[in-house]
ZAMARGU-4260 file (C-alpha; in steps of 0.2 Angstrom, whole numbers, plus 5000, padded with zeros to 4 digits):
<rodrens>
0) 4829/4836/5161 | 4825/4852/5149 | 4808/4857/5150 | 4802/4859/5129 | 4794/4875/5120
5) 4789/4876/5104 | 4790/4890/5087 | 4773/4887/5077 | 4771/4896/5063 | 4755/4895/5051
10) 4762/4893/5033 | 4749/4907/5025 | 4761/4920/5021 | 4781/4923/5021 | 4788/4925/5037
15) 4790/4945/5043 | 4799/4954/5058 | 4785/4949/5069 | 4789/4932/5067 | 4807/4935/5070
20) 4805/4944/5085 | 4792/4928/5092 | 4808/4918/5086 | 4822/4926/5098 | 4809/4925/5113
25) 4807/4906/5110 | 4823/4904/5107 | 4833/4916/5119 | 4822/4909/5133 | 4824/4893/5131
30) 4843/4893/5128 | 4844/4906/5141 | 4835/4895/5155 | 4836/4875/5149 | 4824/4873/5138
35) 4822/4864/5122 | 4812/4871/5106 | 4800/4861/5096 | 4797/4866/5077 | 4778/4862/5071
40) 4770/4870/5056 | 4752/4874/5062 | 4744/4872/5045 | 4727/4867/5051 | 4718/4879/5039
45) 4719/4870/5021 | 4711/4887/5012 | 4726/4896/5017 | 4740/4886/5019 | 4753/4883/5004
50) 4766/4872/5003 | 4778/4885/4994 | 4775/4897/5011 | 4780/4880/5022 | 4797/4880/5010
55) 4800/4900/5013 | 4798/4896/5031 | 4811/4881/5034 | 4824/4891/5021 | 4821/4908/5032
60) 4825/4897/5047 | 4839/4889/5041 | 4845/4908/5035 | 4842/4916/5051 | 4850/4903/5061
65) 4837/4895/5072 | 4841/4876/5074 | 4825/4866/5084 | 4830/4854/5096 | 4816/4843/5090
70) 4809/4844/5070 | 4824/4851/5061 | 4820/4859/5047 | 4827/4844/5034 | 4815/4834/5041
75) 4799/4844/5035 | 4806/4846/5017 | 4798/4838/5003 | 4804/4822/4993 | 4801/4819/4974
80) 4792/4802/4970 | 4802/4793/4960 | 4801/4789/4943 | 4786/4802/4941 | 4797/4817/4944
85) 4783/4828/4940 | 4776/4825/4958 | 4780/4830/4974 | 4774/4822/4990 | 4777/4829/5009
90) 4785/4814/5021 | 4772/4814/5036 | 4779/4823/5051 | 4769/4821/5069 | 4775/4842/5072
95) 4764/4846/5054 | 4746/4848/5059 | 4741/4842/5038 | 4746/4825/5042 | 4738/4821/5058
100) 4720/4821/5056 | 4719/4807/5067 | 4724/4812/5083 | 4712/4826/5083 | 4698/4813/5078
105) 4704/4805/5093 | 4705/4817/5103 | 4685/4825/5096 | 4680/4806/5101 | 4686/4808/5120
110) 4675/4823/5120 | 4658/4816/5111 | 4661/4802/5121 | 4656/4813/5140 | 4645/4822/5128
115) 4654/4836/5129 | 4651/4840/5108 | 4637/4845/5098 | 4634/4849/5079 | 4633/4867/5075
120) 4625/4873/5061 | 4628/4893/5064 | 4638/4902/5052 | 4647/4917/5055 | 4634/4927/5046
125) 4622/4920/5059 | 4633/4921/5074 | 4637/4942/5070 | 4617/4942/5068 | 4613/4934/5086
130) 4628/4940/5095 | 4632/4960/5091 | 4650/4964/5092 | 4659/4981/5091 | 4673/4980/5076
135) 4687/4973/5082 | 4679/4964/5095 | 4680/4943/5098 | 4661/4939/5095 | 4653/4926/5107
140) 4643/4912/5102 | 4627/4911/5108 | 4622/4895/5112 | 4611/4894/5096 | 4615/4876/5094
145) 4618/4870/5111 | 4603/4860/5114 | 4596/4859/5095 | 4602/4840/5094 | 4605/4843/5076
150) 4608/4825/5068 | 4627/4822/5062 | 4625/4823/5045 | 4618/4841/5046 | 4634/4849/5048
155) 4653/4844/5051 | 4656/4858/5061 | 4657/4855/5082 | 4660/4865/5096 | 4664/4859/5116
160) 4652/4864/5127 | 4662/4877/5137 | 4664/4876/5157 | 4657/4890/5168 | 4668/4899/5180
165) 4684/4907/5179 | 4701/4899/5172 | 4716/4907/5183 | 4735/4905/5175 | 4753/4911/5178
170) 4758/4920/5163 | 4777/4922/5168 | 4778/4939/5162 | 4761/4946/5168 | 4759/4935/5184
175) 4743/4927/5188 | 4728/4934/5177 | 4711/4926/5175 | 4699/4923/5162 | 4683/4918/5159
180) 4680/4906/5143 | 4661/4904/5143 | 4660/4925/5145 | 4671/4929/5131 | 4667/4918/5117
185) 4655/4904/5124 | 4655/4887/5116 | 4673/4884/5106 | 4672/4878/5087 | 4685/4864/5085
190) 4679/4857/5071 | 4673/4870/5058 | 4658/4866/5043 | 4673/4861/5030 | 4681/4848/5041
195) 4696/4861/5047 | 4703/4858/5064 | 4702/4874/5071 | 4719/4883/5079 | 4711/4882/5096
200) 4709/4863/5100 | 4724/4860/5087 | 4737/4868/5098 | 4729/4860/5113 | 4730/4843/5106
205) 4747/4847/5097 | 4755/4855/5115 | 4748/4837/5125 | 4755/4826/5113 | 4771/4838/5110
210) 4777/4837/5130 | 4776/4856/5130 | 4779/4865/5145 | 4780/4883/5141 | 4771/4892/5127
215) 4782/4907/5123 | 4771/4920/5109 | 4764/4937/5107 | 4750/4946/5116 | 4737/4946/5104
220) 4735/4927/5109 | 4734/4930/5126 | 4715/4929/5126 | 4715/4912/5120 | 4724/4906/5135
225) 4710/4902/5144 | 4699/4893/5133 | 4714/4881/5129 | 4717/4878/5147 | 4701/4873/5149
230) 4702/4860/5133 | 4716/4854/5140 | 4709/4850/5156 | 4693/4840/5146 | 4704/4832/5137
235) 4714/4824/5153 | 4730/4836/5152 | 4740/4832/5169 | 4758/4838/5163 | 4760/4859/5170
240) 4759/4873/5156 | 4767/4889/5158 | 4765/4906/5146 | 4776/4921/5143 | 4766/4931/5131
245) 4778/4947/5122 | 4772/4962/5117 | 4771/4964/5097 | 4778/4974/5083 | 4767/4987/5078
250) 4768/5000/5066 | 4768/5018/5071 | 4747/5020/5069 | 4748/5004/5081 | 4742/4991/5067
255) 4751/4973/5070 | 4764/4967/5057 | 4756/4954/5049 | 4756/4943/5032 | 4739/4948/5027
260) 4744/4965/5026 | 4759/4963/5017 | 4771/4968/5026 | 4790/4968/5023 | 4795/4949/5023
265) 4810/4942/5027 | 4809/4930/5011 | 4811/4949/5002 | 4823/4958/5015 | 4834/4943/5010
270) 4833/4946/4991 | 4836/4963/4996 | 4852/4959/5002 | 4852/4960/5020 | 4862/4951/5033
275) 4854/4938/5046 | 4863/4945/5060 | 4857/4961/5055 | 4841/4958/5052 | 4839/4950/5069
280) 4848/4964/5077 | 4835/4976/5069 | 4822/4964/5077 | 4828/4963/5094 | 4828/4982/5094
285) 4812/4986/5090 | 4807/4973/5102 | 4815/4982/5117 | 4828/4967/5118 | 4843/4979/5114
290) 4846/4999/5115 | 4850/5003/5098 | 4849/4993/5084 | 4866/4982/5078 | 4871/4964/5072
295) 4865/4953/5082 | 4871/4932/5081 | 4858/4916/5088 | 4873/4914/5102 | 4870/4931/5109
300) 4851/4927/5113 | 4852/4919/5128 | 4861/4934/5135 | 4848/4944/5131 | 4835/4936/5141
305) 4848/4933/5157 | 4851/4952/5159 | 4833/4957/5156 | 4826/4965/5172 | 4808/4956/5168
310) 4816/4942/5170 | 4823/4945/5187 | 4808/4951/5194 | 4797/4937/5185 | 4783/4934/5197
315) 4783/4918/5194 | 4803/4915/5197 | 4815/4908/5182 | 4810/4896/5170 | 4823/4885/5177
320) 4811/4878/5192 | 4799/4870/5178
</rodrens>
């Protein structure tokens, strides 16, 4: 039986290279070693998320080659409601995070029920105030809400009272590395003052009710490991989760590519008239995936991952023994 990963991008900007690169690892390890990949679009945060980025996304996909195993990309697409052609209205999909509200609520109602919540009134004004923080830097909440037993209508926001100790994991690349939640950003919001699901306990959820067995993505998520394991665990996960975390694409004053600062998309390289297999040859390179940079096609992935001498002296052996 495969085991399953998943691509999860945020709809709040146009893919770039970044996401490319995040796309051949998901996909390179998984066709390389048995797995299956999952599409989900993690677009948890309403403020930022636009349904014209989700449509870029799925079209980029498409272009570039990536097929999912589970959520093709037809599947997300819009449907006009007849006869008012004016409108436009999104079939729900379990692997979109807008349409399922309810199973986070659920899943917020497991955790209240062990008293595991609270209602935090603290906004990030407060939180920078009572908790100094070198730029850059993740703040960690306090506790300024902890014990308050603020009533329910004060606030929407709600945070899980977070575990002491330290969480250990095998992140396939790395090898066994440990983390402590409570030390590096104390209590984790999972509701935030607007309603919002936050990424943290939405992916958590998501990955449970996904069958996900590996979580394939970049570095600067790496931190978050931790924290989400020990959600998971709360929440009454039982199913083994492995990580491979990849180093990102960086430009050369070491900022990461990202959407928010407007970096090169692919949406525009492919206006541009560039060529997919190009274009995820130029990715792979700058990667570290290939030596020099030159056309590269989806069926020559898996080869890249099979040769890789990270993988043969992965600590934790081949993904095959999931």
């Amino acid at each position: 039986m495969a085991w399953r990963t998943r691509f999860a991008p945020s709809p709040t900007g146009y893919l770039h290279l970044g996401h490319v690169v995040n796309a051949i690892h998901v996909w390179g390890i998984a066709r390389a070693f048995g797995g299956d990949v999952l599409l989900r679009i993690e677009d948890h945060d309403r403020t930022r998320c636009r349904e014209e980025y989700e449509d870029a996304l799925l079209d980029d996909l498409d272009w570039l080659g990536f097929v999912p195993d589970v959520g093709r990309t037809d599947s997300f697409r819009r449907a006009r409601v007849a006869p008012l052609e004016t409108l436009r209205r999104r079939e729900p999909r379990s692997q979109r995070q807008s349409d399922n509200d309810a199973r986070y609520t659920a899943a917020l109602a497991i955790l209240t029920e062990r008293d595991l919540t609270y209602v935090c009134t603290c906004t990030r004004r407060d939180i920078a105030q009572h908790a100094p923080h070198a730029p850059g830097a993740e703040p960690r909440y306090p506790g300024t809400c902890r014990e308050a037993r603020h009533a329910e209508t004060e606030s929407l926001a709600r945070r899980v009272r977070t575990g002491e100790g330290v969480v250990t994991f095998d992140d396939r690349r790395r090898g066994l590395l440990q983390q402590s939640p409570v030390e590096q950003c104390g209590d984790v919001l999972v509701r935030d003052r607007h309603g919002q699901w936050t990424y943290q306990f939405a992916v958590v959820v998501d990955d449970m009710e996904h069958d996900i067995d590996v979580v394939i993505r970049g570095e600067d998520l790496l931190a978050s490991t931790g924290r989400q394991l020990q959600l998971a665990a709360l929440l009454g996960r039982e199913r083994r989760l492995a990580w491979w975390h990849h180093p990102l694409l960086v430009h050369p004053d070491g900022r990461k590519l990202s959407k928010a600062n407007r970096d090169t998309s692919i949406r525009d390289r492919r206006a541009a008239g560039a060529h997919a297999a190009a274009l995820l040859g130029e990715a792979a390179f700058l990667a570290g995936l290939l030596p020099a940079a030159r056309d590269l096609t989806i069926d020559e992935l898996p080869s890249l991952f099979r040769q890789s001498t990270e993988f043969r002296d992965c600590p934790a052996g081949a993904f095959q023994q999931l």
